[in-house]
C-alpha positions as CSV (number, residue, x, y, z in Angstrom):
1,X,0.8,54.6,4.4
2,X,-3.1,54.8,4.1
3,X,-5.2,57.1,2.2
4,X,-3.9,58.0,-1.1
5,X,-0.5,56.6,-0.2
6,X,0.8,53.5,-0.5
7,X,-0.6,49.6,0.4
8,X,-2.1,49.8,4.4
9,X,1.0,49.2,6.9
10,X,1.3,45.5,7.9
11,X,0.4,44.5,4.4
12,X,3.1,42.5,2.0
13,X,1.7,44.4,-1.6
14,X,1.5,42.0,-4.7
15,X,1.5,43.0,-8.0
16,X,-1.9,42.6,-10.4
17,X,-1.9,42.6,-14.3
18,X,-3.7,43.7,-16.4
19,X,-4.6,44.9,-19.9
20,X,-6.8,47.9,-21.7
21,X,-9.7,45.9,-22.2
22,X,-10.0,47.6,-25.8
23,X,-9.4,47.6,-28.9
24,X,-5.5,48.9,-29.2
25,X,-4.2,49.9,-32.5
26,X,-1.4,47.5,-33.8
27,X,0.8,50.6,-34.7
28,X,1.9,50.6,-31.4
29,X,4.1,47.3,-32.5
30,X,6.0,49.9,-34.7
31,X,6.0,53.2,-33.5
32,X,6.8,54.0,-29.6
33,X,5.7,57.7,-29.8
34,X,2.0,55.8,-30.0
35,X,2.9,54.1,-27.1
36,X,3.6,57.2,-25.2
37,X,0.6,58.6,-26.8
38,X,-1.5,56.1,-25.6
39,X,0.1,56.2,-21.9
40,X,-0.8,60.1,-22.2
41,X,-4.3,58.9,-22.9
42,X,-5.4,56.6,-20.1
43,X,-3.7,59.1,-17.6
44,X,-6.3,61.6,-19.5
45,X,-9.1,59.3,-19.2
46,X,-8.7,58.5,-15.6
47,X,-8.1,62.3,-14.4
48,X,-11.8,62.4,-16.4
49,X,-13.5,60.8,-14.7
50,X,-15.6,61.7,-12.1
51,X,-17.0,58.8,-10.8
52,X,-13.9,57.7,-10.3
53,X,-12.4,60.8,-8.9
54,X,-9.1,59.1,-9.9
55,X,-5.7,61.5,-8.6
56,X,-3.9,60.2,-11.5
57,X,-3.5,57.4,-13.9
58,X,-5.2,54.6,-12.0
59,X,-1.9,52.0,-12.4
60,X,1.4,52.2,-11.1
61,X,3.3,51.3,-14.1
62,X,2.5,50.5,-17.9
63,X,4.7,48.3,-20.3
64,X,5.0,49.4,-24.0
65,X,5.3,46.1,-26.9
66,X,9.2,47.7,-27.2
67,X,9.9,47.1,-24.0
68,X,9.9,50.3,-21.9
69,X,8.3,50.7,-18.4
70,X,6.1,53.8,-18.5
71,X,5.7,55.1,-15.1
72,X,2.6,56.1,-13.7
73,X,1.7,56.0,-10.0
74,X,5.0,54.7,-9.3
75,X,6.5,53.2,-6.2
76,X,4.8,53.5,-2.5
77,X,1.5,55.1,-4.2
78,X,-1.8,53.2,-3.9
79,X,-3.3,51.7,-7.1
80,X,-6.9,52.6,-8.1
81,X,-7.3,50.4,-10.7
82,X,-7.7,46.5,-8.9
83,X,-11.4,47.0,-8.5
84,X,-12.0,47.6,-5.0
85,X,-10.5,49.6,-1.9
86,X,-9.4,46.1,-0.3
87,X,-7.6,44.7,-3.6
88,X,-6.3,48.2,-4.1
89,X,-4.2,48.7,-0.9
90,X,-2.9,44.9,-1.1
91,X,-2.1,45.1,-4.5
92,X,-0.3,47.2,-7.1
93,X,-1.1,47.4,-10.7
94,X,0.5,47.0,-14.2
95,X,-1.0,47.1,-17.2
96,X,0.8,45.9,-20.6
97,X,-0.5,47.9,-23.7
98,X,-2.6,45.4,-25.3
99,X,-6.5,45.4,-25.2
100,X,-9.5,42.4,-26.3
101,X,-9.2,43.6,-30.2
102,X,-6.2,44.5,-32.6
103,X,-3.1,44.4,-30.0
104,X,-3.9,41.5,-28.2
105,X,-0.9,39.4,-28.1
106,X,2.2,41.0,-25.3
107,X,5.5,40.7,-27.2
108,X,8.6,39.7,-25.7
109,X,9.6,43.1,-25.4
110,X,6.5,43.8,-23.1
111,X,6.6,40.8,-21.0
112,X,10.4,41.2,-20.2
113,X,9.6,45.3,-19.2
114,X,6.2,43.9,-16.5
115,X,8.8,41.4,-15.4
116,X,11.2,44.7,-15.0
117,X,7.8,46.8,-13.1
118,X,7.7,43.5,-10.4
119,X,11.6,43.8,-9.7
120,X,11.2,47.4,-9.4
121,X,8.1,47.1,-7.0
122,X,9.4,44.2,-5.0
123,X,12.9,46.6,-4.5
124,X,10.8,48.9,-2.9
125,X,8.6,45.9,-0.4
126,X,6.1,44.5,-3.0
127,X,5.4,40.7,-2.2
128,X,6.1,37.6,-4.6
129,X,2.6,37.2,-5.5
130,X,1.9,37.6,-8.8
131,X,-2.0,37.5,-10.0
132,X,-4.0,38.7,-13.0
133,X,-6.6,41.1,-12.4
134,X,-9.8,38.9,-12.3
135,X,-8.1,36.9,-9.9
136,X,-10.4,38.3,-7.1
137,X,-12.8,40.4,-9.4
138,X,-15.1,39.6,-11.8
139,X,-13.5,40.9,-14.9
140,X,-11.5,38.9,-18.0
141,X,-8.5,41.3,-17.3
142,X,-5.6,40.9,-18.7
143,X,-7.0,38.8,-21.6
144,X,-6.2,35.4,-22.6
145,X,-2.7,35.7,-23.8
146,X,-1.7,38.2,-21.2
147,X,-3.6,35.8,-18.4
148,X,-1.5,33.0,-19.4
149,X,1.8,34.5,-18.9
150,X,0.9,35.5,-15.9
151,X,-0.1,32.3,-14.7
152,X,3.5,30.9,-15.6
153,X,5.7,33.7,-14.3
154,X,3.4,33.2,-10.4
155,X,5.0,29.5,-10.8
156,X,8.6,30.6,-11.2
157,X,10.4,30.7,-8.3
158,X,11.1,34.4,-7.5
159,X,14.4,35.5,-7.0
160,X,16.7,36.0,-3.9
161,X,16.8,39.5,-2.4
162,X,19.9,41.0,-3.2
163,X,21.1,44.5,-2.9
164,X,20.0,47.1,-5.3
165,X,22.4,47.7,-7.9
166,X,22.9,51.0,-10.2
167,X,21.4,50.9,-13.4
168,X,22.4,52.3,-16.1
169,X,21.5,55.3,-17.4
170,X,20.2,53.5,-21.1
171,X,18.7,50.8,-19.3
172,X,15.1,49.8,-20.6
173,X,13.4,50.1,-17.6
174,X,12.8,53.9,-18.1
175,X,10.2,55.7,-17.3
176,X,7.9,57.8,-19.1
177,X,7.6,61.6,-17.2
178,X,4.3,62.5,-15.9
179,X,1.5,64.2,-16.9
């Protein structure tokens, strides 16, 4: 798929992570309805802006300090949030709801529901690569403490394909509706 779709053909997309780069308000730790609120915001602020032109949200999925995966781009649809044209079609994009004041720290929760997006993505043909965001652009994204889990979950093995299995309907890898 080229264009808006998803990563050029011939291309084996990996998965980039990243944070708000903000300050995010600690009462997300405590109250998912600000999570969703502040999904709902960066989808407002990328459809904003113009320079950008962004067609939506500019990351595929988000992950919430409670553990939920809030879905934004989704499967099979080309990030716009990696930097560049080239990173963007060989990469996908998740960004955990922590910024560079306040919320800085990913909780268990949050780290368990990216690990959750990069299953989901790699179901549908995303690569084993794992990278932070400034790997291959000049940027601090994802933050220290973000950056370092990162750099320890792209040195675990990754598992074996396996068929897809049903999930359950509770599951915490749910999505947040668009728009």
């Amino acid at each position: 798929m080229a264009g808006v779709g998803g990563p050029a053909p011939g291309h084996d997309p990996r998965v980039k992570v990243h944070y708000e780069g903000t300050a995010v308000s600690t009462r997300l730790l405590s109250d998912h309805a600000a999570c969703v609120a502040e999904w709902k915001a960066i989808r407002a602020s990328h459809l904003a802006n113009k320079v950008e032109n962004y067609s939506d949200v500019a990351y595929n999925y988000a992950a919430c300090p409670h553990g939920f995966l809030l879905e934004g781009r989704g499967v099979g649809r080309r990030t716009g949030a990696n930097g560049n044209q080239d990173l963007n079609r060989a990469h996908y994009a998740i960004v955990g709801l922590v910024g560079s004041e306040g919320l800085t720290e990913p909780t268990d929760a949050m780290l368990s529901a990216i690990r959750d997006g990069i299953e989901l993505l790699r179901e549908h043909g995303a690569g084993t690569e794992i990278k932070g965001h400034r790997d291959g652009y000049a940027t601090s994204c994802p933050g220290g403490p973000l950056y370092a889990w990162v750099q320890k979950a792209r040195r675990v093995r990754p598992p074996r394909p396996r068929p897809p299995r049903p999930r359950h309907p509770l599951s915490r890898r749910t999505t947040c509706p668009p728009r």
